[in-house]
C-alpha positions in Angstrom: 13.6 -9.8 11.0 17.4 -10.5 11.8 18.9 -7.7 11.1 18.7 -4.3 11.5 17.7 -1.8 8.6 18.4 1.6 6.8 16.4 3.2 4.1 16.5 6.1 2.3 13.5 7.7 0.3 14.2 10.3 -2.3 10.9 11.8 -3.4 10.4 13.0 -7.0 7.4 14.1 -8.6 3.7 12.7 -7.7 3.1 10.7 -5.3 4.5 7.8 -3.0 3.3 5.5 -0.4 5.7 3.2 1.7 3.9 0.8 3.9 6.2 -0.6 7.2 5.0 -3.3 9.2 3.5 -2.5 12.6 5.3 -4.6 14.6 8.8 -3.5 13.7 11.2 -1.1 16.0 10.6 1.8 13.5 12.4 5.6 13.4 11.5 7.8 10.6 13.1 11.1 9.5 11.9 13.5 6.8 13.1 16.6 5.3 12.9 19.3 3.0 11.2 19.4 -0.8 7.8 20.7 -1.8 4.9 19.5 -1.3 3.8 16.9 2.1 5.0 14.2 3.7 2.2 12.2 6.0 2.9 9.3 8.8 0.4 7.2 10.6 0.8 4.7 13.0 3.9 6.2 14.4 4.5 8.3 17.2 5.5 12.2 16.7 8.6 12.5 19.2 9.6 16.1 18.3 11.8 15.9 14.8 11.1 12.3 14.1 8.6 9.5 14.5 9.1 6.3 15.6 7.4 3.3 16.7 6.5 2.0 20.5 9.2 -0.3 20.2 11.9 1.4 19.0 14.2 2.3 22.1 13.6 -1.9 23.4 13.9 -3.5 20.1 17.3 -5.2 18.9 16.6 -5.0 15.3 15.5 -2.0 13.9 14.2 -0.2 10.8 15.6 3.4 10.1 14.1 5.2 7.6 14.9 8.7 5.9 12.8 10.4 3.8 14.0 13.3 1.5 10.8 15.0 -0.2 10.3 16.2 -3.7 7.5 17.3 -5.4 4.1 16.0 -4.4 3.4 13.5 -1.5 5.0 10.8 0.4 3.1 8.2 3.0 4.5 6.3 5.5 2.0 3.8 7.3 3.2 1.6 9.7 -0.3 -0.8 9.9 
């Protein structure tokens, strides 16, 4: 990766998965909407998640997650 990254997720209805790669300096926010929104392989730090290498990586992925009606995934693996 040479660059760093923002995404946004806007959830609708059913369901979504979004699969990052494990290696990468990843921070993840999610709000609002009904229904769940799951992580794995990130680290809860109190509001967001984000991967072991985020605060030491140059390049990063930011992702933002705005729920909607059913569930969204995000697996780092």
């Amino acid at each position: 990766m040479k660059h760093s990254y923002n995404v946004a997720i806007h959830g609708g209805v059913g369901q979504a998965t979004v699969r990052l790669p494990v290696d990468a300096a990843i921070y993840a926010e999610a709000h609002g909407g009904i229904g769940s929104i799951q992580v794995r392989g990130l680290h809860n730090r109190g509001g967001y998640w984000a991967s072991d290498s985020w605060d030491r990586a140059e390049n990063k992925i930011r992702v933002e997650v705005h729920g909607g009606i059913g569930e969204i995934r995000l697996i780092a693996d």
